[in-house]
Residue, then its C-alpha position, 0 to 999 in steps of 0.5 A: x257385211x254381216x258381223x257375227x259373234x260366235x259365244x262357245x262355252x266350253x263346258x256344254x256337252x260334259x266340255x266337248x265343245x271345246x274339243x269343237x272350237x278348232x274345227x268351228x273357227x276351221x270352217x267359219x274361215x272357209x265361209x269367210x265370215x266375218x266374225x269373232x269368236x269367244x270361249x266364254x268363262x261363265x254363265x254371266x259371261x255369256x249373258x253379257x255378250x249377248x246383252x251388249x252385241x248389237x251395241x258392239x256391232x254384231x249383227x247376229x249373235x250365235x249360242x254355241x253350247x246346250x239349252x243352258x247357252x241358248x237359255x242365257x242368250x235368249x235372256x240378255x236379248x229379252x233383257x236388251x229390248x226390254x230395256x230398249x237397246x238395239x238387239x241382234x239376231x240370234x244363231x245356235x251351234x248345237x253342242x249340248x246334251x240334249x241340245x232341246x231348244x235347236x231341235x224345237x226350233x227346226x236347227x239342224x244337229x251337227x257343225x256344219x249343217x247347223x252352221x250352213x243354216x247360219x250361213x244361208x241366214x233364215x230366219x224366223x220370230x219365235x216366241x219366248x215365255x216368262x216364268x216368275x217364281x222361285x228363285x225368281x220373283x223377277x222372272x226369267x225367260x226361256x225358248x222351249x220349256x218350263x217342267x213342273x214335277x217329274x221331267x224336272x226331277x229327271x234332269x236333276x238325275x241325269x246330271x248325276x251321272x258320268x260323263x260317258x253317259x251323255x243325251x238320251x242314255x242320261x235322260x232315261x236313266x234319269x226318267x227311271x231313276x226319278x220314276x222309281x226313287x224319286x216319286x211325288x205328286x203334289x195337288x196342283x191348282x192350274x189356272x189357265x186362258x179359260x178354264x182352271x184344273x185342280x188334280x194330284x199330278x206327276x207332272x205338268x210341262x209347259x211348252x214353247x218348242x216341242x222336245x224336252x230330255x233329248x228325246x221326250x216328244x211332250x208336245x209335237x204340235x207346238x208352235x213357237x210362233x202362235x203366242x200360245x204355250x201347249x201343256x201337257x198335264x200328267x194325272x197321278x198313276x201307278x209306276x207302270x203306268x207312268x212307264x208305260x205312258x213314258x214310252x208314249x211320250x218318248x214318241x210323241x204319241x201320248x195325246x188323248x191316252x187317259x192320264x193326259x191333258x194337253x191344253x194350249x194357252x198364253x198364260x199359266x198360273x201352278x199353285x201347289x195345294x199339296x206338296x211343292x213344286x220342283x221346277x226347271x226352266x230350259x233346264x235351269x232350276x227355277x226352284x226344288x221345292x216352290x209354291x207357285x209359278x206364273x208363266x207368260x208367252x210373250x209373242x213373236x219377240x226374238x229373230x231366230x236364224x233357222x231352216x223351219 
């Protein structure tokens, strides 16, 4: 019988997924599923669970909380196989803010569909990127996202913000807050598979999902599976037509508008020639003001339970 062991941490969604934890554990017991859960008391705290589940006998190991629960699980599994230790699937119960990285890889929002996933046991290889830089040298991995610039600085903003002001309402906030106070476009060297863009840019996001801020469509045809990262590199432009172009991403319908690159590649290399890069990766701060980044996709590495 498969072993499962459900990580919750409780913080995610501004502490609502603590209010979830009666109603999981309600409707795991109804599944009759074997498993464990566990409140967790800190970021390591998750990562340590997750690095030693299949050593523990779990078969799957769920993150249940935001992108920032599913950023460290997907790190201890990295770390685990890296260091060539058995690895356990891996689940995601959706109780973040934004909640980009189950939304990028097709799991359904809400307790009982994304458990019901769970349930039915799905799964799929996904790819997982890499970023060395910044705060670390080492590198750390990510599932969905790495940005460079102007969605970086948006997050930034919208965990400013009250608790009542949760997903998207905090993210477009956060987007006009950093659009209108917050401006900067450094000149960036983008070193890609086969060609290297040397422009002052807003920002460049580098994608292994698809959704980034709850609602930020930047690459609606990326693939987690094909080894390749798909980029969208923002050219430097006026407020309003940052704004306007804004509202393009939000719907996913910015390809081929004018201030718009979006190439695909497996490796990246950012090097600020002018200014210094704000990074974030899954929503982790990488570095607010670093020199360079290198960003590597590494292919088909974790078995993610998923309906896509």
């Amino acid at each position: 019988m498969t072993k499962y062991l459900v990580i919750i941490n409780p913080s995610a969604g501004k502490w609502q997924a603590e209010k979830s934890i009666p109603e999981i554990n309600k409707i795991l017991t109804e599944a009759k599923l074997d498993f464990d859960l566990v409140k967790t008391e800190s970021a390591e705290h998750v990562y340590e669970l997750a690095y030693n589940a299949a050593a523990n006998g779990y078969d799957v190991v769920v993150a249940g909380g935001g992108d920032g629960t599913a950023n460290k699980v997907v790190n201890a599994l990295m770390t685990a196989k890296k260091d060539g230790k058995a690895v356990a699937k891996m689940g995601v119960i959706p109780l973040g803010r934004g909640n980009d990285f189950a939304a990028s890889m097709g799991i359904k929002p809400g307790l009982n569909e994304s458990i019901n996933s769970i349930l039915l046991g799905k799964t799929r290889h996904i790819d997982v990127g890499q970023v060395i830089g910044g705060d670390y040298p080492e590198g750390m991995y990510f599932g969905n996202g790495v940005g460079i610039g102007f969605d970086t600085i948006v997050g930034f903003e919208a965990a400013k913000l009250p608790a009542f002001l949760n997903g998207t309402p905090a993210y477009v906030l956060g987007a006009l807050s950093t659009l209108f106070f917050h401006y900067e476009r450094p000149l960036l060297k983008i070193e890609l598979d086969d060609q290297t863009i040397e422009q002052a840019c807003a920002m460049v996001t580098t994608m292994n999902g698809v959704r980034l801020g709850g609602t930020f469509m930047i690459a609606p045809e990326s693939k987690p599976d094909d080894g390749l990262f798909s980029i969208l590199i923002v050219e430097q432009s006026s407020r309003i037509q940052l704004l306007k172009l804004l509202v393009k991403v939000m719907g996913g319908t910015h390809a081929g508008h004018p201030l718009v690159k979006m190439p695909l590649s497996s490796k990246v290399k950012i090097s600020a020639l002018k200014g210094t890069l704000a990074c974030h990766a899954d929503g982790e701060t990488i570095c607010e003001k670093g020199e360079q980044i290198t960003l590597i996709n590494h292919h088909n590495q974790i078995e993610l339970i998923t309906e896509a």
